[in-house]
C-alpha positions in Angstrom: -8.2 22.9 -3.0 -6.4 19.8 -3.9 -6.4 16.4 -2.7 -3.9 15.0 -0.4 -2.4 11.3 -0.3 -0.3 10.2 2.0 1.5 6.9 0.0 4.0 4.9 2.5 6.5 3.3 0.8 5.8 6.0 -1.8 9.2 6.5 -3.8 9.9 2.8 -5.1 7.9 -0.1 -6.8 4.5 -0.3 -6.1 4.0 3.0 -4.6 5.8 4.6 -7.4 3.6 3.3 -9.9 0.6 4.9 -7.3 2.1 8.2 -6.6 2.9 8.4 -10.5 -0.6 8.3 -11.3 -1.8 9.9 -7.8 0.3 12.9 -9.7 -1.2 12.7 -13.2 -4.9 12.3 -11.2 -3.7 16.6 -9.9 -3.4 14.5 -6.7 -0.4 16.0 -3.7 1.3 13.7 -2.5 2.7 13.2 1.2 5.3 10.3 0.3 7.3 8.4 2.9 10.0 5.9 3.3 12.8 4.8 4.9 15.6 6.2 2.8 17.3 10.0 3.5 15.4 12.7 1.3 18.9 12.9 -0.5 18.4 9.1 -2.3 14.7 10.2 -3.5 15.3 13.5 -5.0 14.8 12.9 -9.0 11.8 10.5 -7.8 10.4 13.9 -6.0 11.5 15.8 -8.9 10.5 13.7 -11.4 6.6 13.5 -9.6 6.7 17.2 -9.8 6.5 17.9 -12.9 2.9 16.5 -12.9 2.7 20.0 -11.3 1.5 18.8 -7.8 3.0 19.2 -4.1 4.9 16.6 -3.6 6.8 16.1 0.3 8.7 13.9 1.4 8.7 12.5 5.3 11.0 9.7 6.1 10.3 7.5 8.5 9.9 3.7 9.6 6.2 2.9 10.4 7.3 0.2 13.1 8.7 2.9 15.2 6.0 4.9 16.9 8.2 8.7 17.1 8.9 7.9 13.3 4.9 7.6 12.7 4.0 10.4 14.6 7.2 12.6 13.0 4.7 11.4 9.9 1.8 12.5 11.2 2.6 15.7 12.1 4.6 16.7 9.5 1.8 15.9 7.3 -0.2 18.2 9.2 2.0 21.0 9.2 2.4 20.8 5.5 -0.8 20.3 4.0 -3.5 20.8 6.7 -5.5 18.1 5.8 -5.5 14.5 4.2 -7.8 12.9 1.9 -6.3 9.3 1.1 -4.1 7.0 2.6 -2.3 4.1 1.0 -1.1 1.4 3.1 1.8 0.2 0.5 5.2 -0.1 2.7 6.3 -3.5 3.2 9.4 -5.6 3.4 9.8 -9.2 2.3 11.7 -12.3 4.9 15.0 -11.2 5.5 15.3 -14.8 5.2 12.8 -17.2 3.0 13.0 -20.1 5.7 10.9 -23.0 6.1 8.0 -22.5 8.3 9.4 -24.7 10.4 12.3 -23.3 10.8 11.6 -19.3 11.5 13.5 -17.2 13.5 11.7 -15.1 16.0 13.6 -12.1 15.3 13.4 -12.3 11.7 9.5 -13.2 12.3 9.2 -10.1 14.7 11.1 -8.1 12.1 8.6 -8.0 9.1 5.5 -8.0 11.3 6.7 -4.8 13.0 6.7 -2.9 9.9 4.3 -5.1 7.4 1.0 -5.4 10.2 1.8 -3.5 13.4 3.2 -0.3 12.1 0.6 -0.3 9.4 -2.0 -1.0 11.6 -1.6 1.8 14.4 -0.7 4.3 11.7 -3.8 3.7 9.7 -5.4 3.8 13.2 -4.3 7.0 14.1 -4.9 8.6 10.4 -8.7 6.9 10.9 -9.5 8.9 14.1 -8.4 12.2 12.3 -10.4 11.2 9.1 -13.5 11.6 11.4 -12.3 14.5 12.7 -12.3 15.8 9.3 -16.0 14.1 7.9 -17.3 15.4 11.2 -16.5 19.0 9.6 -17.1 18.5 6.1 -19.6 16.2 4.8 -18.5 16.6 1.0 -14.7 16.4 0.7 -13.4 12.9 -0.1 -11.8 10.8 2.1 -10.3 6.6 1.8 -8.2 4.5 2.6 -6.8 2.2 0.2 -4.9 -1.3 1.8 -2.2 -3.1 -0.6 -1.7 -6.5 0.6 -1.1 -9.0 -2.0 -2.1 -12.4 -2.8 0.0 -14.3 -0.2 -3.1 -13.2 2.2 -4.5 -16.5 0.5 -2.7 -18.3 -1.3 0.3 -20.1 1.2 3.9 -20.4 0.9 5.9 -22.6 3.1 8.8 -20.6 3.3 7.4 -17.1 3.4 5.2 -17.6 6.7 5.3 -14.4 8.1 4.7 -12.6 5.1 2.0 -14.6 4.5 0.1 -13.9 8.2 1.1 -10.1 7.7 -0.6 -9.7 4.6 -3.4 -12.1 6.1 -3.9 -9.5 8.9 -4.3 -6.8 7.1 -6.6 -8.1 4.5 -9.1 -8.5 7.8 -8.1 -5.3 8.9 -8.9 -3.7 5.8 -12.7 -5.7 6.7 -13.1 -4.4 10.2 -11.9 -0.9 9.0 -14.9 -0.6 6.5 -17.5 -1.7 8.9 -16.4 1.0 11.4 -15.9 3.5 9.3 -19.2 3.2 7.0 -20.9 5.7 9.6 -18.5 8.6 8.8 -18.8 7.9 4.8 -15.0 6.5 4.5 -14.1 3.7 2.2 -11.9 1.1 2.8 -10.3 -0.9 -0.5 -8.1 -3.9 -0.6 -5.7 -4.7 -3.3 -4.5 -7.9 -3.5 -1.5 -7.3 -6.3 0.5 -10.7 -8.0 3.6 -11.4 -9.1 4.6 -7.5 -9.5 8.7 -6.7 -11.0 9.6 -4.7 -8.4 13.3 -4.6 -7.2 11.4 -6.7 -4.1 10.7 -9.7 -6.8 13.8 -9.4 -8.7 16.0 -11.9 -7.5 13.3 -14.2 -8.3 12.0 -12.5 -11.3 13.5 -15.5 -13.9 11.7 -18.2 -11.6 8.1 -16.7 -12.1 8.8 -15.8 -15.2 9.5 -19.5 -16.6 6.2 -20.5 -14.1 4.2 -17.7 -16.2 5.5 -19.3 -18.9 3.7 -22.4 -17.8 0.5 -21.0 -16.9 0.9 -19.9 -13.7 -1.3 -16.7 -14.3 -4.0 -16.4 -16.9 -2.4 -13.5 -18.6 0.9 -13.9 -19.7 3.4 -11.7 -18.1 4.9 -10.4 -14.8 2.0 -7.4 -13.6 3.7 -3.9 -12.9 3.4 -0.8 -10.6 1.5 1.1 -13.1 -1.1 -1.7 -13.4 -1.6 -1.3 -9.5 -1.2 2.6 -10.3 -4.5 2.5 -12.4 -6.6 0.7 -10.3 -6.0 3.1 -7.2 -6.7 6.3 -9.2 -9.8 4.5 -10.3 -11.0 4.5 -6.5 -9.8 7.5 -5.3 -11.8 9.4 -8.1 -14.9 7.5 -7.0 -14.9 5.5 -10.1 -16.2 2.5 -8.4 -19.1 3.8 -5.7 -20.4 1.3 -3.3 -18.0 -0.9 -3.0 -16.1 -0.1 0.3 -14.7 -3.7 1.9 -14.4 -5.1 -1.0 -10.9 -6.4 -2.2 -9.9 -6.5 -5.8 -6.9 -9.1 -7.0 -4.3 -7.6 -9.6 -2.8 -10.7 -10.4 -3.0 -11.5 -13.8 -5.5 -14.2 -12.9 -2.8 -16.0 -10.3 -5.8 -16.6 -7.5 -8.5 -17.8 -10.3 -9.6 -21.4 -9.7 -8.8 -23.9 -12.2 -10.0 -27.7 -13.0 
């Protein structure tokens, strides 16, 4: 029987470049976002002809019917679920100063960026040990992509910033309580990535690359992120559960 992932944010960017190698790996894929089924079809398509099962379930992960309209129909589809990966995100509505925030744009990206990803890793957690409890030998993770603004600050992307923060210690506690059942937990922290989230600021890191802002030379891509997640899903790096793991070109290394 094949593997299951369920990818949120799945069908654009950075979970592209997963479920595009998640597909290559013989991997199904349970894919959701936020856009109608009808604006992802020659993604889907296109992911198919890997020759894997791949279904789509729309849904915002802030709302709590949308996560358990997930949930289920993940259940009802495949049966089981062997990987999750945290990926959906949104950026500030508005990059505003930090001290000039507005709650609503604040409460906006948490929503979706920490809360929503939190109780729907919580609930796909419990029935991972459901599953373990079963079956000793079948595979189970959970990979968390956060990025590098859980450390490094940015005045006018605060929010963004605490989200990604809180789920880099969620990604901590996660591994602790879950070490008992024999389920990893991985962090990525990605860099500058040219997703259609960086573009409108794609020429400004690029001319800061330029000057050395990262160690390697170039913007990072999906399929860089893509690699390293099929690396852990196949087991490919054992006994490291907690650990996170920076794809940033060499962005967070210190320099004198």
């Amino acid at each position: 029987m094949k593997s299951v992932a369920l990818i949120t944010g799945g069908t654009r960017g950075i979970g592209l470049g997963i479920a595009k190698k998640l597909a290559q790996e013989g991997i199904d894929l349970a894919l959701n976002g936020v856009r109608p089924e009808r604006d992802v079809v020659e993604v889907l398509e296109e992911l198919r002809k890997s020759g894997v099962r791949v279904v789509y379930f729309p849904g915002n992960i802030a709302e709590k019917t949308d996560r358990e309209s997930i949930l289920s129909g993940v259940r009802e589809t495949f049966g089981t679920l062997n990987f999750l990966v945290n990926n959906a995100g949104v950026a500030p509505r508005v990059r505003a100063d930090v001290l000039e925030v507005a709650e609503e744009d604040f409460d906006h990206l948490m929503d979706i960026n920490l809360r929503g990803t939190f109780f729907l890793t919580q609930s796909i957690a419990n029935w991972m040990t459901e599953i373990r409890k079963s079956d000793s030998e079948t595979p189970l993770s959970i990979v968390n992509i956060t990025s590098v603004s859980a450390v490094l600050a940015s005045a006018n992307r605060v929010a963004y910033c605490m989200a990604k923060a809180g789920l880099s210690m969620m990604s901590k506690v996660l591994a602790v309580r879950l070490a008992e059942f024999d389920i990893p937990v991985f962090e990525i922290q990605p860099g500058i990535i040219e997703t259609d989230m960086t573009e409108k600021v794609k020429e400004i890191y690029q001319e800061r690359i330029a000057k050395g802002l990262t160690l390697e030379p170039r913007l990072g891509n999906p399929a860089d992120i893509g690699k390293l997640v099929g690396a852990l899903l196949r087991g490919d790096l054992p006994y490291t559960t907690g650990q996170v793991i920076a794809v940033d070109g060499g962005l967070t290394v210190g320099r004198l």
